[in-house]
C-alpha positions in Angstrom: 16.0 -98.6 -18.7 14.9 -97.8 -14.7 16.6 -101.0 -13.9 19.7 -100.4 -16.1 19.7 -97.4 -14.2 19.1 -98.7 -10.7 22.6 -101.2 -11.8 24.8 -97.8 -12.5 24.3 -96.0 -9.6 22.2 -97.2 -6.7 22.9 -98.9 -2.6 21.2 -99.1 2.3 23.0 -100.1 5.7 22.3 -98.5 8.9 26.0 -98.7 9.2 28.6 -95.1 9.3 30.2 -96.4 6.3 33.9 -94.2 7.1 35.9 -93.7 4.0 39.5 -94.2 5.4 39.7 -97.8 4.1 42.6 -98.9 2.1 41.7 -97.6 -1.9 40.4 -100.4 -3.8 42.7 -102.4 -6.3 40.1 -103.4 -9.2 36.5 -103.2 -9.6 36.2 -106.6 -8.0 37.5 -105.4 -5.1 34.3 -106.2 -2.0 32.5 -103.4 -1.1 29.4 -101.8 0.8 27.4 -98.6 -1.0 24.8 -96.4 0.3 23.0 -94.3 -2.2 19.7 -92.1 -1.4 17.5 -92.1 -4.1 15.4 -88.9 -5.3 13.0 -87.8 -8.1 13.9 -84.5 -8.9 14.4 -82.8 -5.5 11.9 -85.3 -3.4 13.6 -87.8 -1.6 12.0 -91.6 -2.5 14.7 -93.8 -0.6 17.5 -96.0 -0.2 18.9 -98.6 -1.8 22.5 -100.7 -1.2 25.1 -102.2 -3.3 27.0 -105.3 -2.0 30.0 -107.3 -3.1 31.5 -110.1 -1.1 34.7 -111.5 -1.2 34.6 -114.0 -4.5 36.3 -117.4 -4.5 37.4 -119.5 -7.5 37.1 -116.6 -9.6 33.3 -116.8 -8.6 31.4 -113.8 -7.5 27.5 -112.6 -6.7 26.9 -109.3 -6.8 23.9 -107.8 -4.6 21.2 -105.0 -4.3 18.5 -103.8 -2.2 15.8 -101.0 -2.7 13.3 -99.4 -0.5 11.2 -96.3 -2.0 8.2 -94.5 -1.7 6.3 -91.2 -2.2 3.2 -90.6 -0.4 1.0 -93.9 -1.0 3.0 -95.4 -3.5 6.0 -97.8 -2.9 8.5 -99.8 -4.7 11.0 -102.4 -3.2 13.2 -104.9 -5.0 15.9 -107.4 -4.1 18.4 -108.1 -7.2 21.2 -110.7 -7.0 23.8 -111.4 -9.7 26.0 -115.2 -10.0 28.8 -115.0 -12.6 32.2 -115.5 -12.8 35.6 -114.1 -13.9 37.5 -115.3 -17.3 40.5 -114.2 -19.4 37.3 -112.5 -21.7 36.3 -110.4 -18.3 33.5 -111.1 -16.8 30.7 -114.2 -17.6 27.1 -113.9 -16.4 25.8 -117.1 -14.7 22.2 -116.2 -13.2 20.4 -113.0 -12.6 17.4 -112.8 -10.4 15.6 -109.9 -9.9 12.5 -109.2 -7.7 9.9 -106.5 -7.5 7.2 -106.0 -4.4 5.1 -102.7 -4.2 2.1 -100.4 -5.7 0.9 -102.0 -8.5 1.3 -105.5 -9.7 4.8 -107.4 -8.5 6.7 -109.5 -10.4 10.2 -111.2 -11.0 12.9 -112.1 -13.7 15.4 -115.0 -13.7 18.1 -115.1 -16.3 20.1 -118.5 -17.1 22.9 -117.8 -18.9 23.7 -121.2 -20.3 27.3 -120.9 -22.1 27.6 -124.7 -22.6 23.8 -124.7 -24.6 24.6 -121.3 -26.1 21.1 -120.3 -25.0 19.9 -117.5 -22.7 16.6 -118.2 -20.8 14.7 -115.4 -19.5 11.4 -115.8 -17.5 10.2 -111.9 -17.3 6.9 -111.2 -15.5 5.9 -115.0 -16.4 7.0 -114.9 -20.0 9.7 -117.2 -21.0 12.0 -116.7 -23.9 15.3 -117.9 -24.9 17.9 -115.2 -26.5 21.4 -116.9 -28.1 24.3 -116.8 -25.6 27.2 -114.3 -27.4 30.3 -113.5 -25.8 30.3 -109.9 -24.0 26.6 -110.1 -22.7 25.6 -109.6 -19.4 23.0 -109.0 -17.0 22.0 -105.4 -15.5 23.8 -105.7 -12.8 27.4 -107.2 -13.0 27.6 -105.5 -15.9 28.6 -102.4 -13.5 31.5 -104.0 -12.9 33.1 -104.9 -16.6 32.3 -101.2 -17.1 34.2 -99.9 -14.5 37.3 -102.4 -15.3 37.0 -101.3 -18.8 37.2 -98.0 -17.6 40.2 -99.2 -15.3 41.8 -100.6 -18.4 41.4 -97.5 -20.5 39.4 -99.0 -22.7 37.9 -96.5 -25.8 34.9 -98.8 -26.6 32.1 -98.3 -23.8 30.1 -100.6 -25.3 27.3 -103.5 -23.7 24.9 -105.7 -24.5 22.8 -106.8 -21.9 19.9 -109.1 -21.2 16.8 -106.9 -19.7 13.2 -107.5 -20.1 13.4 -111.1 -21.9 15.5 -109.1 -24.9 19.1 -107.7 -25.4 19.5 -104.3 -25.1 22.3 -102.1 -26.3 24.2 -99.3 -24.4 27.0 -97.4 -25.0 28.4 -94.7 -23.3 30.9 -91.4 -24.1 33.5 -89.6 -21.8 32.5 -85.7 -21.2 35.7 -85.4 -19.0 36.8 -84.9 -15.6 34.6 -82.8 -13.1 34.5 -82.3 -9.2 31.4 -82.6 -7.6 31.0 -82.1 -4.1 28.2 -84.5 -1.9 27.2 -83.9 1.9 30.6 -81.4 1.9 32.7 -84.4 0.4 34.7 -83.6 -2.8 34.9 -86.4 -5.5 37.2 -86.1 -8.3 35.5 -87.9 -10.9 35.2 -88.8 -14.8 31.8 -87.6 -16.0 30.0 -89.9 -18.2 27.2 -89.9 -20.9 24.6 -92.4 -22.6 25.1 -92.3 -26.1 21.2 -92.1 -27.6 19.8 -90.7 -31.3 17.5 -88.1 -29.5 17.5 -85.4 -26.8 14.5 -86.4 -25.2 16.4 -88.5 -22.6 19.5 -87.7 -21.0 21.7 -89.8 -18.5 24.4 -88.5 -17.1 27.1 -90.6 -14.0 30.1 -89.3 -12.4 32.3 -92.5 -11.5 35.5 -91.8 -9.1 38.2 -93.2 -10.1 40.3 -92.6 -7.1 37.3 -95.5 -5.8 38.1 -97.8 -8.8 35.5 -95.7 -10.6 32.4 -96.7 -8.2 29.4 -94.1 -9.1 28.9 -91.4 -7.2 26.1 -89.5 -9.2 23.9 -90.9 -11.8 21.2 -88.3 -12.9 18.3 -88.7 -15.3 16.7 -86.3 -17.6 13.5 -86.8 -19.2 12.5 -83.7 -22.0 15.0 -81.7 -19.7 13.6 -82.5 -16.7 15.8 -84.3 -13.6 13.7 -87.2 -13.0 16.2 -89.5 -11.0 19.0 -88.6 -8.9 21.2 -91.1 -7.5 23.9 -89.6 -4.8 25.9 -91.9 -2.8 26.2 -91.1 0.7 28.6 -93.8 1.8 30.5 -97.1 0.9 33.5 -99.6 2.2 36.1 -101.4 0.8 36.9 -104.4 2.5 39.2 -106.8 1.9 41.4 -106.6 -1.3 40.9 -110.0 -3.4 43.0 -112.6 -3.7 45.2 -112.7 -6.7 43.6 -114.7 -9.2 44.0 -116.6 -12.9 40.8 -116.1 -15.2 40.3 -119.1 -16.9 
């Protein structure tokens, strides 16, 4: 789930990201994010969110994370390959990679659409999972969400490939809410993990004014705020080029 989490809201730059850029078109629109990172009201780090300009109606989607609380640290490097069809969006490879306290490790993900097979290499353990339409990684599938939530779709459903198995989210509207970060005031749509217990709660304000980027994710474990997400700056660059999914 941390890393499901980490793919919602997180993103680090030493750049002033401004935020006078010209508003994004689609979710697929490349950007910059900057996110701190905090556990409850300790601050553990950084972390940064990148999407380059795509081409062929091929994209990679990007992350970096630096964190750490007195002796302990935790950095990861995460990148995303997939591409863009009349379905939405079609994972290609996910690699993921883990430095810090404790042991490190890594995960690849080939998502092989023309074998119908999935293989997952997690901490050393290979698997293969069967290739279904609508399943993605943990990262790009950000981005279907927030074009779902572009498209005004009901059904905030995803599968997702995570820790050699396929995990299931879904998520519910609460509705619209202001939240104000570093004296900036978002207008957002506040959103909610669907799950069959209240001993985990996870709650993300996406803007839609931004083409519903996150700009809060928070945590909740037994009613405590473990993780809080808060972005602190971003930039839209170029809009894409017009393009046919295929």
């Amino acid at each position: 789930m941390r890393t499901f989490l980490y793919s919602l809201a997180l993103p680090l730059l030493s750049l002033s990201f401004g935020t006078t850029a010209a508003q994004p078109q689609s979710a697929l629109t490349p950007f910059e994010a900057d996110y701190r990172v905090m556990y409850g009201d300790i601050g553990l780090g950084k972390a940064h969110f990148s999407l380059p300009q795509g081409k062929d109606n091929y994209y990679e989607y990007l992350f970096t994370s630096e964190l750490s609380l007195l002796i302990l640290s935790d950095e990861r490097s995460i990148k995303s390959k997939f591409r863009l069809t009349e379905r939405g969006l079609e994972p290609m490879v996910f690699n993921h990679q883990r430095t810090g306290t404790g042991p490190d490790f890594s995960e690849q993900v080939a998502f092989l659409k023309d074998k119908s097979i999935v293989r997952s290499n997690y901490k050393g353990e290979h698997v293969e999972l069967p290739f279904t339409d609508k399943l993605f990684d943990t990262m790009m599938v950000q981005l279907q969400f927030r074009m779902d939530l572009l498209a005004g779709s009901e059904k905030l459903e995803y599968h997702m490939v995570k820790d050699n198995e396929v995990d299931e989210y879904s998520f519910k509207r609460v509705g619209p809410e202001a939240i104000t970060i570093d004296g900036k005031t978002y207008n957002t749509l506040k959103l909610e993990v669907i799950r069959d217990n209240n001993k985990r709660k996870t709650v993300v304000w996406m803007a839609p004014e931004l083409a519903y980027l996150p700009v809060r994710m928070t945590h909740f474990e037994k009613g405590d705020k473990q993780l809080d997400v808060q972005l602190t700056g971003y930039r839209f660059t170029q809009t894409p080029a017009a393009v046919s999914a295929n």
